[in-house]
N, C-alpha and C positions, 0 to 999 in steps of 0.2 A: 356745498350747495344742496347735495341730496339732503344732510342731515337737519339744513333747514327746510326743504319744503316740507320732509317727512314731519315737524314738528310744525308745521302751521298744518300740516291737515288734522294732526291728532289735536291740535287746541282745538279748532273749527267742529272736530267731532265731539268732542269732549263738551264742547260749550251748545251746542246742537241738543246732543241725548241730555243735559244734564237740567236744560231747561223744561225739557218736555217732563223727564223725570220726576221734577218738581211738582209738574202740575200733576201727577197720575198715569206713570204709562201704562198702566195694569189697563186704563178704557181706551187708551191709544188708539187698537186694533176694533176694537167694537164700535168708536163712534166712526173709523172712519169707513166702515159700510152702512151708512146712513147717511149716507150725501143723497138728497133729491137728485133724482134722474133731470130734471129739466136744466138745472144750472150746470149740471157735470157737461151735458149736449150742450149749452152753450160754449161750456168753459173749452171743447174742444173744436167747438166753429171758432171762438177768437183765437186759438195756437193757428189754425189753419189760416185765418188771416195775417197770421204772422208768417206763418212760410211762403205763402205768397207773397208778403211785401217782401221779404231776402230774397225771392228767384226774381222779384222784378227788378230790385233795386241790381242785383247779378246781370242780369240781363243790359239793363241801363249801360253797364260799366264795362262788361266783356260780350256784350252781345254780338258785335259785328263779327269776332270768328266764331261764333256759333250758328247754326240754324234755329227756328225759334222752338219746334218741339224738343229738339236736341238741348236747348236751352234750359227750357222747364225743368228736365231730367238732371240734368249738371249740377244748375242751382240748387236742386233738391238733397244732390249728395253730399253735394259743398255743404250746405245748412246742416244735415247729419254729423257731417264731416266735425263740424264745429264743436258737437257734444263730447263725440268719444273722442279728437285727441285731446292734448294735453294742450292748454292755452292755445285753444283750436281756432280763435277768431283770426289768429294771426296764422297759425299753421295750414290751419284747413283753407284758407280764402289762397294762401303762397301758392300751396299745394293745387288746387284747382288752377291757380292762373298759369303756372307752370306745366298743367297738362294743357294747358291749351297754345305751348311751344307748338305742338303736335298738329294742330288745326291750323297752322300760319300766323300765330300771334308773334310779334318780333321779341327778342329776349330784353332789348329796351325796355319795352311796356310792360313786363312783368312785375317788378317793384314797382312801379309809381303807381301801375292800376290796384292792384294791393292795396298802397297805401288809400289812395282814394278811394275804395269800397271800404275802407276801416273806416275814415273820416266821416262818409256818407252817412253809413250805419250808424255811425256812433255819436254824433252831429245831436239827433233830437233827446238822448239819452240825458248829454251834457248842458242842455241849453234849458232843459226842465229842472234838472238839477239845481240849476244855479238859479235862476226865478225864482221855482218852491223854496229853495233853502233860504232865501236874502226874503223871502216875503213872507214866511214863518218866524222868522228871527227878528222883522220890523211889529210882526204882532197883525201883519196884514190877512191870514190866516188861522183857520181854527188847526192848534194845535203844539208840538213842544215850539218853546223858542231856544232853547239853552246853546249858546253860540257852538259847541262844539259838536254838536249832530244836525246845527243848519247854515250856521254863518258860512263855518270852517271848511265842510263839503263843498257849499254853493261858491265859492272864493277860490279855492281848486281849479270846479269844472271850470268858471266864466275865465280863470287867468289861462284854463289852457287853450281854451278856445282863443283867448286875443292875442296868445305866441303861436299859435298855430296860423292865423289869421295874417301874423306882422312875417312871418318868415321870410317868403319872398321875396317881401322889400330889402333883405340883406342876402345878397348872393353869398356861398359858402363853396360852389362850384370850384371857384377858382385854386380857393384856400386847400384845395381837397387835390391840387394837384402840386401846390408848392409845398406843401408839411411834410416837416419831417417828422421820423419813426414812426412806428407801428402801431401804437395807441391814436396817435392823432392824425394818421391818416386813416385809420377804421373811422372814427369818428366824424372824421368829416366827407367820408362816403356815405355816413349813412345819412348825416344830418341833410347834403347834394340829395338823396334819395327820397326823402323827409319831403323837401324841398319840390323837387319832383312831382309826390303827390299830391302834393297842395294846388299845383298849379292843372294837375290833370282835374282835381276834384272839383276846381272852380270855372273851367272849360265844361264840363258833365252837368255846373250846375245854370250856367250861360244857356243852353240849349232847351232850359225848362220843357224838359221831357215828362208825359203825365208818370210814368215808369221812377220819377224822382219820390214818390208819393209815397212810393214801396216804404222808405227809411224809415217817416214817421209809422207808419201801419206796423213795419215789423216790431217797434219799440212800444207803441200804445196797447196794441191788441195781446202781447204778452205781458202786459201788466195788467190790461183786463183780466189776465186768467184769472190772477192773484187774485182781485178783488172778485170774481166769479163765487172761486173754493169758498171766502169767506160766507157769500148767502148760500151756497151746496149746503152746507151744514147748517145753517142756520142761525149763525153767528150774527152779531152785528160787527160789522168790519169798520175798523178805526176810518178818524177823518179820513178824507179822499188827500190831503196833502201827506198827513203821515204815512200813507200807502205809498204814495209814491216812491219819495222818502226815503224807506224802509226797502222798496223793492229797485232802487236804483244803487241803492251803496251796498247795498246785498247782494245785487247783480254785480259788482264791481271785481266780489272773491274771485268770479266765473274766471277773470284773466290769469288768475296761479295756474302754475304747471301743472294741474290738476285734473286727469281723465275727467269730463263731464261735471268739474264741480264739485263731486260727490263728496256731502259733508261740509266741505266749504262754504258754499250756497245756503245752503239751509241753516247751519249753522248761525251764517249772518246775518240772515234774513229771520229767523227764528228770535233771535237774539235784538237785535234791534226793534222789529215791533213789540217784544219786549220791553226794550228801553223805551221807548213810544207810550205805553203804558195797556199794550194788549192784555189781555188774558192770553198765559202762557198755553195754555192744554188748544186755546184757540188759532192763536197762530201756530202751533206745531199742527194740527189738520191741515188747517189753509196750505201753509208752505210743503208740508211733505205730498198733497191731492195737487199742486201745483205743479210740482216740481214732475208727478209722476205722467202728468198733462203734457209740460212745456218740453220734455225729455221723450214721452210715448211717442207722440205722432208724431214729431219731424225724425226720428228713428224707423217709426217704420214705411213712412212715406218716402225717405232717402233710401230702405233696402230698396222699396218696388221701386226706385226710380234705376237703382243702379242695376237691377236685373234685367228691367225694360235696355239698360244699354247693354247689356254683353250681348255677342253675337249670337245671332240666331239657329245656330248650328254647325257644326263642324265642317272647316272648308275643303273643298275637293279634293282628294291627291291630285297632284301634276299640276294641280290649277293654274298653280305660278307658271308653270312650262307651256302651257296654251295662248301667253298672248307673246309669245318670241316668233319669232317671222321664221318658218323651218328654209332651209337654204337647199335647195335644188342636187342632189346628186349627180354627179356626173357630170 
C-alpha cells in the first residue's frame, strides 16, 4: 500500500512539473507576481466564503453539542484539519466528531454524523458533476464532448448518488449481525454505518435549516477561486463548463492519502485543463495561485481558531482541591 501511494504522488508530480515544464518554467516564478491585486482580494473573499459555508454546514450537523462561538472555532480547525492530514475529509471530520465525545456527543452518533457531513458536503460536488458532464457530452454545452472526460465522470457521480440514495431501502443491519467471518462482518458494519448516515443526512435535510446552504457555498465559492487566478493574471479562462470539469475531477485526487494534496491536486487539475485544451503555462499559474489561495487561508484561520481554543492560562495549583467539601476536625 505505501509503495502505491508513494507512486501515485510521484506520477501526479511528475505529470504536474512536467506540464508546466513544457510550457516555460523559467517565467513560471515571474509571471506569478503579476497577479492584479483586485482579483487575488477577491479570490480570497471567495475561499472565505468557503470556510464559512464548512463551519456552517459543521455547525448544522454537530452543532447541538457545541456552543455557537465555540462552534465557529471547531469548524474552523476541522476545515484546516482537512488539508494537512492525509485523506483528511474523512479523517479530519472522524476526528473532530470524536472530540466532540468529550462535549456529551453519544459514541452512536459519531460515525453516522461523519458520514452525513461527508454526504452533505459532497452532495453539490457530485450532482454538478453529473449535469455538466452528461450536458457537455450531449453538445448542450460549450466545450470537450469526448465520452471519457464527460460522459464517464458524470455516470460515476449520478450512479453514486442514486446507490447512496437507494440504500436504506435495503436494511443491511441485520445482515451485520448473522455473517459470518471477519471480512463480512467488517463489511457489513460498515456498509449498517453507511447506512446510518444516510438516514441521519436526510433527517438534517428534512429540517431545511438556512445553515444547509453552507454545502453548496463551500463547493461553488472554492471553485470561484479557480476561476478568480484565471482573470488575477489575466488569462482568458476556459469555458465556465470546462472549469468546472477540470476543477471537480481534479478536486477528486484531494481524497488519496495525501497530506494536503500536494502534487496530486495540481497535478490533475493542471493536467486536465490541459486535456480541456488550456494553455499550459496558464493553467499552471491559475492552479498553483489557487491552490496557494484554497490552502493559505483556511490554514491560517484554523491556527487562530485553534489558539483562540486553548486555555487562557495556567490553571491554579490545588485548584482541583478547592471544590471538595473539607471535613471538620475533631
Amino acid at each position: 500500500m505505501r509503495r502505491r501511494l508513494l507512486a501515485a504522488m510521484v506520477i501526479a508530480l511528475l505529470v504536474g512539473f512536467a506540464v508546466v515544464a513544457v510550457a516555460g518554467v523559467a517565467n513560471l516564478g515571474a509571471r506569478l507576481g503579476e497577479g492584479r491585486p483586485a482579483w487575488l482580494i477577491l479570490a480570497g473573499a471567495m475561499e472565505l466564503i468557503s470556510a464559512l459555508g464548512f463551519v456552517a454546514t459543521f455547525a448544522l450537523v454537530f452543532g447541538e453539542w457545541l456552543a455557537e462561538r465555540t462552534g465557529l472555532r471547531v469548524g474552523l480547525v476541522v476545515r484546516a484539519a482537512t488539508i494537512v492530514l492525509p485523506a483528511g475529509g474523512l479523517l479530519a471530520i472522524g476526528a473532530g466528531a470524536g472530540a466532540l465525545g468529550r462535549r456529551g456527543m453519544p459514541r452512536a452518533k459519531t460515525g453516522s454524523r461523519t458520514i452525513a457531513f461527508l454526504l452533505i458536503t459532497n452532495a453539490p460536488n457530485a450532482i454538478v458533476l453529473g449535469i455538466v458532464g452528461l450536458a457537455l457530452a450531449a453538445g448542450l454545452l460549450h466545450g470537450p464532448d469526448a465520452p471519457t472526460i464527460t460522459a464517464l465522470p458524470a455516470a460515476i457521480a449520478l450512479a453514486a448518488i442514486v446507490l447512496t440514495l437507494l440504500l436504506p431501502a435495503v436494511s443491511h443491519r441485520r445482515a451485520a449481525v448473522e455473517s459470518r467471518g471477519r471480512l463480512r462482518h467488517l463489511i457489513s458494519v460498515l456498509v449498517a454505518q453507511l447506512e446510518l448516515g444516510v438516514l441521519e443526512a436526510r433527517e438534517l435535510l428534512r429540517e431545511r435549516d438556512w445553515r444547509l446552504l453552507g454545502a453548496p457555498a463551500y463547493y461553488a465559492a472554492d471553485n470561484a477561486v479557480l476561476w478568480t487566478t484565471f482573470k488575477a493574471f489575466g488569462h482568458t479562462h476556459p469555458p465556465i463548463a470546462t472549469l468546472v470539469m477540470a476543477y471537480l475531477i481534479g478536486s477528486a485526487a484531494g481524497s488519496l492519502p495525501v497530506p494536503g494534496g500536494i502534487g496530486v491536486v495540481e497535478g490533475g487539475m493542471i493536467g486536465l485543463l490541459v486535456l480541456y485544451g488550456a494553455p499550459a503555462i496558464c493553467a499552471g499559474i491559475a492552479v498553483l495561485s489557487y491552490r496557494a489561495i484554497a490552502t493559505g487561508l483556511p490554514l491560517a484561520l484554523g491556527g487562530a481558531a485553534l489558539l483562540a481554543l486553548r486555555p487562557r492560562g495556567p490553571r491554579p495549583a490545588g485548584a482541583a482541591h478547592r471544590t471538595r467539601a473539607r471535613v471538620p476536625s475533631g
